[in-house]
GUTI-133085 format. One line per 2 residues: number of its first residue (from 0); their letters; for each residue x, y, z of C-alpha. Coordinates in nm, 4 decimals. Each point is the difference from the previous one (the first is absolute). Layout:
N
NUM = a = X,Y,Z; ...
This chain:
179
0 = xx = 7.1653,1.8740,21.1345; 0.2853,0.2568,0.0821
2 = xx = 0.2468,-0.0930,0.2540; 0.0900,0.2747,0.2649
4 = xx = 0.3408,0.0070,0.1195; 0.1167,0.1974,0.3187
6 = xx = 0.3632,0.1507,0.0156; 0.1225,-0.3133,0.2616
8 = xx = -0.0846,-0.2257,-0.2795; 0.1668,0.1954,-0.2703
10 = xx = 0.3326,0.0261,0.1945; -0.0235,-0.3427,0.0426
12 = xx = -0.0432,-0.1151,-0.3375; 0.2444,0.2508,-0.1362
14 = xx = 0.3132,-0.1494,0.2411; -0.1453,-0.3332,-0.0560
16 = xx = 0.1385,0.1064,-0.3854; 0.3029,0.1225,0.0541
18 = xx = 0.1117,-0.3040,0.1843; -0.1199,-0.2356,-0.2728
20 = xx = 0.1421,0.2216,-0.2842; 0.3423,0.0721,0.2184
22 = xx = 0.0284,-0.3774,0.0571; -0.0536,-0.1020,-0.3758
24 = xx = 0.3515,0.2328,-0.0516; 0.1552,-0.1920,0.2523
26 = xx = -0.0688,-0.2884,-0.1583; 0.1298,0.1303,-0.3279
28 = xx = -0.3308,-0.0282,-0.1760; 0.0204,0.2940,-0.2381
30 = xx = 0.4039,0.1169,0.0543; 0.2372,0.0022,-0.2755
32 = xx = 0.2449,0.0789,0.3076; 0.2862,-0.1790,0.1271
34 = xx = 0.1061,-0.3117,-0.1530; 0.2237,-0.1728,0.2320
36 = xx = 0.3141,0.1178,0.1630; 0.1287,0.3725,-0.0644
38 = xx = 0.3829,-0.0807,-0.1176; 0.0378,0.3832,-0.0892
40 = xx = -0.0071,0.0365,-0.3969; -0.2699,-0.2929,0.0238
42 = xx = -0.2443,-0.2379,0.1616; -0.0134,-0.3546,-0.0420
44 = xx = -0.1130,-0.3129,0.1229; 0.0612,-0.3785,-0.0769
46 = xx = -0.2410,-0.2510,-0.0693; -0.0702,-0.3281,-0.2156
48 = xx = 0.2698,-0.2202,-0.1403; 0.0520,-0.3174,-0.2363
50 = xx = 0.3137,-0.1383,-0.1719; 0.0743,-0.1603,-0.3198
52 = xx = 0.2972,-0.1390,-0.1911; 0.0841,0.0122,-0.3228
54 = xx = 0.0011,-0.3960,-0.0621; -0.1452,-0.2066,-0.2707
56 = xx = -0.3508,0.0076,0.1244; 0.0105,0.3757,-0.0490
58 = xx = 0.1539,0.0116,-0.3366; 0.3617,0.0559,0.1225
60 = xx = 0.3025,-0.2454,-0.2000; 0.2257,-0.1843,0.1776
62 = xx = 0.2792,0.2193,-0.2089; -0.1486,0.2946,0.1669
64 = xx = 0.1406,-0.0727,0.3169; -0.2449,-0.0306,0.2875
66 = xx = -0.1676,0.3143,0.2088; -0.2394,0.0177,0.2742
68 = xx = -0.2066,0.3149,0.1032; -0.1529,0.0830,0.3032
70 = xx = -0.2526,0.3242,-0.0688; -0.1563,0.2326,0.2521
72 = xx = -0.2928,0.2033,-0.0559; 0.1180,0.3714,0.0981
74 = xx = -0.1931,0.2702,0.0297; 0.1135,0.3615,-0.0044
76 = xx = -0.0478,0.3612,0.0228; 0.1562,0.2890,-0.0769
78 = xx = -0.0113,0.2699,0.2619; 0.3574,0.1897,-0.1087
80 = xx = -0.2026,0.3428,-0.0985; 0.1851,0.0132,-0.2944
82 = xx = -0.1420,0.1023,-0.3515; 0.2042,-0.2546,-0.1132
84 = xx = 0.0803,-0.3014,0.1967; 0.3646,-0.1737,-0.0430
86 = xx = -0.0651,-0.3859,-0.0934; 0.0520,-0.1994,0.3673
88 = xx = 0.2670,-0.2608,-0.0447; -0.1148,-0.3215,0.1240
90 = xx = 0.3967,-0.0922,0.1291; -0.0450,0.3227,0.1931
92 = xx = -0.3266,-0.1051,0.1859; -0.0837,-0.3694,-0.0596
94 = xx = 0.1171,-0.3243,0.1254; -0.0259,-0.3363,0.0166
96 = xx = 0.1503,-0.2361,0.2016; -0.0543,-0.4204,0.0412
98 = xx = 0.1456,-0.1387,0.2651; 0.1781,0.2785,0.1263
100 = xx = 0.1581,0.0055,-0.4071; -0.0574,0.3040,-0.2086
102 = xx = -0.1454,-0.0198,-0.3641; 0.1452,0.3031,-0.1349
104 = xx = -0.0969,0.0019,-0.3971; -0.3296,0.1309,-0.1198
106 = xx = -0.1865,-0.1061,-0.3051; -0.1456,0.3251,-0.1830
108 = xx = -0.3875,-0.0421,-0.0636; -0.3495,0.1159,0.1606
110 = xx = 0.0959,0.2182,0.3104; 0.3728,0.0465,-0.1511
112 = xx = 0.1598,0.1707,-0.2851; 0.3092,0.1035,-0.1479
114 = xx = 0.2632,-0.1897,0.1898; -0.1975,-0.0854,0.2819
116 = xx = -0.1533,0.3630,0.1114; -0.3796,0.1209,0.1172
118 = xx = -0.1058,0.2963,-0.2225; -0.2518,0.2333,0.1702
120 = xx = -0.1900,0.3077,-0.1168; -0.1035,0.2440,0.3026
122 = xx = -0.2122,-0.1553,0.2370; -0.0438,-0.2855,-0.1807
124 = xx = -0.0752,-0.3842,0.1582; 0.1324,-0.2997,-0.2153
126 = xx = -0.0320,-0.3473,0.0987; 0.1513,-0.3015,-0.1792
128 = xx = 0.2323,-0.3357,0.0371; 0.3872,0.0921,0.0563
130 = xx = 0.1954,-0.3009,-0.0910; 0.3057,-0.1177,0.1608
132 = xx = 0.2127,-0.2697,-0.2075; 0.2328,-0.2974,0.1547
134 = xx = 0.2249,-0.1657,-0.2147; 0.1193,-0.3149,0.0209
136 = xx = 0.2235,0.0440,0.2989; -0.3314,0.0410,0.1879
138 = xx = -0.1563,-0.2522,-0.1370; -0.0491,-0.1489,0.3532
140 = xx = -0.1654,0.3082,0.1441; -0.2671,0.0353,-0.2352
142 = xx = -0.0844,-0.4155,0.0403; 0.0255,0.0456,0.3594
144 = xx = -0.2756,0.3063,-0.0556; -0.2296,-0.2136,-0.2430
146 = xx = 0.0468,-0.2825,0.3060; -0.1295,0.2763,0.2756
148 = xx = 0.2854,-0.0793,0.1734; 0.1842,0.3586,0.0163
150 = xx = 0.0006,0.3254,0.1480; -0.0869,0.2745,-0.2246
152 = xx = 0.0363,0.3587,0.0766; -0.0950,0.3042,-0.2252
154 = xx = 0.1906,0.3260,0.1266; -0.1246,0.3784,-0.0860
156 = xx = 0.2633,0.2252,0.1227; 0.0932,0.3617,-0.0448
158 = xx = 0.2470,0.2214,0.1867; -0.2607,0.0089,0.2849
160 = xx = -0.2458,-0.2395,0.0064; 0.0311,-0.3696,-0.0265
162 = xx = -0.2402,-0.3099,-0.0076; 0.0120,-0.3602,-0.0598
164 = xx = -0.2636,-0.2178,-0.1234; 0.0190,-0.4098,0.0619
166 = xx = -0.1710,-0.2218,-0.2724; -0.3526,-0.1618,0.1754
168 = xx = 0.0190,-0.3366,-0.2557; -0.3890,-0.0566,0.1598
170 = xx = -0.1110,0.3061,-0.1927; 0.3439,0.0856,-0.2474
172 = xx = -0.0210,0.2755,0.1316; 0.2611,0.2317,0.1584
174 = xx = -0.1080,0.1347,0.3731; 0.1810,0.2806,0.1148
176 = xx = 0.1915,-0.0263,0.3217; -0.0413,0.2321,0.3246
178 = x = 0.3149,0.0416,0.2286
């Protein structure tokens, strides 16, 4: 049985298409496109988070002196256009703050390397944990983080873009915020 189709039918059937194949672009089925935010030499966005300390129960030593980390999975971009990409410094771009406090000292390992930097190859995406570290003077901040009871803000800023994630303890995960 062959079916016949006149040129009405056709045209519908062939915009009926292009919708559903623009819309699945839309909806990023098949794009290795943007990432997140465009902060010039990259894109990133925020997203999980969990913290840790270094205590007994996680094979630290009381000699050690105690450490807390609060980690934030990051993932970036690199949309510079260079052969050769500069490593991004995560002082530069990255921040944490608890309670209106900044955590200012990175722990190298997954996302960061070599004192605390991104390395990118052209074009490349990378996605990991960056790890901030509170000492002991902050000891209170990180409890008051483990007791859901702070505010806790991840920052992505470059010379002309800036946005700040808050901490959703529901999900742990960071939810960027819209001014």
């Amino acid at each position: 049985m062959a079916m016949k189709m006149d040129r009405r039918a056709f045209l519908k059937t062939s915009a009926a298409m292009a919708v559903a194949v623009s819309m699945t672009g839309l909806l990023g089925g098949c794009s290795d496109g943007d990432i997140g935010t465009d902060f010039g030499l990259f894109q990133a966005t925020a997203g999980k988070a969990f913290g840790k300390n270094n205590g007994i129960d996680f094979g630290g030593t009381a000699e050690a002196g105690w450490e807390g980390y609060i980690s934030v999975w990051v993932r970036v971009k690199d949309t510079s256009g260079s052969k050769k990409p500069l490593p991004i410094p995560a002082k530069g771009y990255f921040s944490l703050k608890i309670n209106g406090q900044p955590v200012n000292n990175y722990t190298d390992g997954d996302l960061l390397e070599n004192g605390g930097k991104i390395n990118l190859s052209k074009g490349q995406i990378k996605e990991g944990w960056m790890h901030f570290t509170l000492k002991e003077d902050q000891k209170d901040l990180y409890e008051a983080v483990l007791a859901k009871k702070a505010e806790v803000t991840f920052t992505i800023s470059s010379g002309f873009v800036t946005e700040i994630y808050t901490l959703d303890y529901t999900t742990s995960t960071f939810v960027k915020q819209t001014v």
